[in-house]
C-alpha positions in Angstrom: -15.4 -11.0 -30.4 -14.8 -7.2 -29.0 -18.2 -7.5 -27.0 -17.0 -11.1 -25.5 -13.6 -10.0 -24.5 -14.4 -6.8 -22.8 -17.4 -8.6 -20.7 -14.7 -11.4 -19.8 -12.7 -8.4 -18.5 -15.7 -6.4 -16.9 -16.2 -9.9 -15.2 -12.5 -10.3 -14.2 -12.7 -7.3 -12.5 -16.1 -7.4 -10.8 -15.1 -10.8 -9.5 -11.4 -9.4 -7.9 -13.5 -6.5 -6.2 -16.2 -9.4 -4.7 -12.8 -11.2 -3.7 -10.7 -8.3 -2.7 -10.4 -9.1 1.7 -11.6 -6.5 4.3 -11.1 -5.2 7.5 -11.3 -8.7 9.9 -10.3 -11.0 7.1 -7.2 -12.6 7.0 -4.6 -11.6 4.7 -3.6 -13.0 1.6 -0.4 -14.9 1.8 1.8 -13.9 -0.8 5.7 -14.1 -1.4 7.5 -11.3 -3.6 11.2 -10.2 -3.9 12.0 -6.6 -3.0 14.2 -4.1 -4.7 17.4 -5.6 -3.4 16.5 -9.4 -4.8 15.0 -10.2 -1.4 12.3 -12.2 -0.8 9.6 -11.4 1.2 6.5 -13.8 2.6 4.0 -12.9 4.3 4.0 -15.6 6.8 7.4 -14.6 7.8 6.5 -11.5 9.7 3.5 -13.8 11.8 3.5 -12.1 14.9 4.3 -8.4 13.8 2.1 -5.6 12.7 2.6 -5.2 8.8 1.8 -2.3 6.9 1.4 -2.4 3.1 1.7 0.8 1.6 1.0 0.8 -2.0 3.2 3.4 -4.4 3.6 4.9 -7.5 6.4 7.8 -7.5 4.8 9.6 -10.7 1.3 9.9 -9.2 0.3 13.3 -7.7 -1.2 12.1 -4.9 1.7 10.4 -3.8 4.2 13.2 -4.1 2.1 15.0 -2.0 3.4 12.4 0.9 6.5 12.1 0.4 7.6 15.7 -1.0 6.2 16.8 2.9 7.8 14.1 4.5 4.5 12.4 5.5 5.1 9.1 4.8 9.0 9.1 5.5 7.4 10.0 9.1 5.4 7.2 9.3 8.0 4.6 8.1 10.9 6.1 10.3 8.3 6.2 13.4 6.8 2.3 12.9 9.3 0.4 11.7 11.3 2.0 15.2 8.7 0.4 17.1 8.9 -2.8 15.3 6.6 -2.4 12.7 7.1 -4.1 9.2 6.6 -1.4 6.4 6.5 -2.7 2.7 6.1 -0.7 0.3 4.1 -2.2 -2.9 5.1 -1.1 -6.6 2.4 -2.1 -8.6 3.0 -0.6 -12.0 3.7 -2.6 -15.1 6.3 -2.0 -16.9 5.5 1.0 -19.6 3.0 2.5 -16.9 3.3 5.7 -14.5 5.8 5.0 -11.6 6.9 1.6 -13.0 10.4 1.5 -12.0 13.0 -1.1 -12.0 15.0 -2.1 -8.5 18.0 -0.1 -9.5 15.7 3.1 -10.4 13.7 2.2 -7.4 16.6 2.2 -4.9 18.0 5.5 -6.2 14.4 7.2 -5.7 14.2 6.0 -2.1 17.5 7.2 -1.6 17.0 10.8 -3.2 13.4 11.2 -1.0 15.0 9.5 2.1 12.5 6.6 2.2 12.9 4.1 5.1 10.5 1.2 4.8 11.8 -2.2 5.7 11.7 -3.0 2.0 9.5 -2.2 -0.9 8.0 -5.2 -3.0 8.4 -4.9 -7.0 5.1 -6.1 -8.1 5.2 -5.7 -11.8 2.9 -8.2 -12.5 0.3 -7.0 -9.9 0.5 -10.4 -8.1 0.0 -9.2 -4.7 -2.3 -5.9 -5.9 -4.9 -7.8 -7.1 -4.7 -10.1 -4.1 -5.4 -7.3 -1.8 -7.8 -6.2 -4.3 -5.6 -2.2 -4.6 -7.1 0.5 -6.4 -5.4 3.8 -5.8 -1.8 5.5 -5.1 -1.6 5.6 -2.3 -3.7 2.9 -0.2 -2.9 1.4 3.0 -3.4 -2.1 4.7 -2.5 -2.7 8.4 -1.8 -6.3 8.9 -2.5 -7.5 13.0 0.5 -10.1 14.4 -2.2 -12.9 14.0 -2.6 -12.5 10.1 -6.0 -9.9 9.8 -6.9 -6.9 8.0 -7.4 -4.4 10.8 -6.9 -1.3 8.2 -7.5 -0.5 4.6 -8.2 2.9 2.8 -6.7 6.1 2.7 -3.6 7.7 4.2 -6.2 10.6 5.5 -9.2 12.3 5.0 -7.5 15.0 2.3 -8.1 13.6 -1.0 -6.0 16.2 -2.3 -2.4 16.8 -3.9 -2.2 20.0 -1.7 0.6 19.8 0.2 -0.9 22.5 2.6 -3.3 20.0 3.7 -1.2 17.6 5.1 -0.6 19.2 8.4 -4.2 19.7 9.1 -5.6 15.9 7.8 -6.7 13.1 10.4 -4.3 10.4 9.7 -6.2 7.3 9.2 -2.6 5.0 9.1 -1.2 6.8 12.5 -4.5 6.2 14.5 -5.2 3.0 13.3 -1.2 1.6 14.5 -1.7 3.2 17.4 -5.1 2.0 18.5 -4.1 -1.3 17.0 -0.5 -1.4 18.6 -1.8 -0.6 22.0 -4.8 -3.7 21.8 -7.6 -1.7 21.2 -10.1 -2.0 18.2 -9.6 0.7 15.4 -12.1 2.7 15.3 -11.9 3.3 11.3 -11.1 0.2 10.3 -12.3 0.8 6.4 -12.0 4.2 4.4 -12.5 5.0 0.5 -8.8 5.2 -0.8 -8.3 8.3 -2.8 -5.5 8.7 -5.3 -4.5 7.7 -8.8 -6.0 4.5 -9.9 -2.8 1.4 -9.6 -1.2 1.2 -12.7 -1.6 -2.3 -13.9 -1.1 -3.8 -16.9 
């Protein structure tokens, strides 16, 4: 019974990686209510750039972007230029960085977050659409509805803070190629972080 269940999850799993969408696919449609009860499609922002930024507050690697400012950078900078930035919590409730809208709305406040809302996503709905493994990873939806990025936020797979100034930012190059019509050039990286908290 123990053997059948774990290969029936083993399966699960293999088959969401086989599904997860890449660079040049279209994205998943998806709806999901942010932290203020809003609700959010996909469909909605047709014709923008969307960014999908995927979170978890307790996770190392994550401080590391936000206790420098990183990712507040990136947010305040794109979403100026008319950027949609959506911020994904994954984590199930009674797992690292799950947080409820309330908690969630007083930790953006307290690190000065500014993306144009962030998506609860206890269930993992839209994580397993987009097939999202690690805190952080990053997708960068085109105005016609494809992947054009999906990885990591840079090439420091580290929780050193010091690195951040020195790192190639795979999110900033690939908006601005992408923004300005041009093919990114890294349009797929291994994410690096802690693994997305599901349930």
């Amino acid at each position: 019974m123990r053997r059948a269940a774990a290969f029936l999850f083993l399966l699960t799993i293999a088959l969401c990686a086989l599904a997860a969408p890449k660079p040049g696919d279209p994205a998943p449609a998806f709806t999901a209510t942010d932290s203020n009860g809003k609700t959010h499609q996909l469909s909605q922002y047709r014709g923008k750039f969307v960014v999908l930024e995927w979170t978890n507050s307790g996770c190392p690697f994550t401080r590391k972007h936000y206790a420098t400012g990183n990712m507040q950078k990136l947010q305040r900078e794109w979403t100026a230029k008319g950027v949609i930035w959506l911020t994904v919590l994954s984590s199930a409730p009674g797992q690292q960085g799950y947080k409820t809208a309330g908690e969630e709305n007083d930790y953006l406040k307290q690190v000065s977050a500014a993306p144009t809302a962030v998506l609860m996503d206890p269930s993992g709905t839209v994580g397993h659409l987009y097939g999202a493994k690690t805190t952080p990873q990053i997708i960068v939806i085109d105005p016609a509805g494809k992947i054009v990025y999906d990885g990591a936020m840079d090439d420091k797979p580290t929780t050193d803070m010091d690195d951040v100034p020195h790192a190639k930012n795979y999110v900033e190059a690939a908006l601005t190629e992408a923004t300005s019509g041009k093919p990114v050039t890294t349009p797929s990286t291994q994410p690096y972080g802690c693994s997305v908290k599901y349930q």
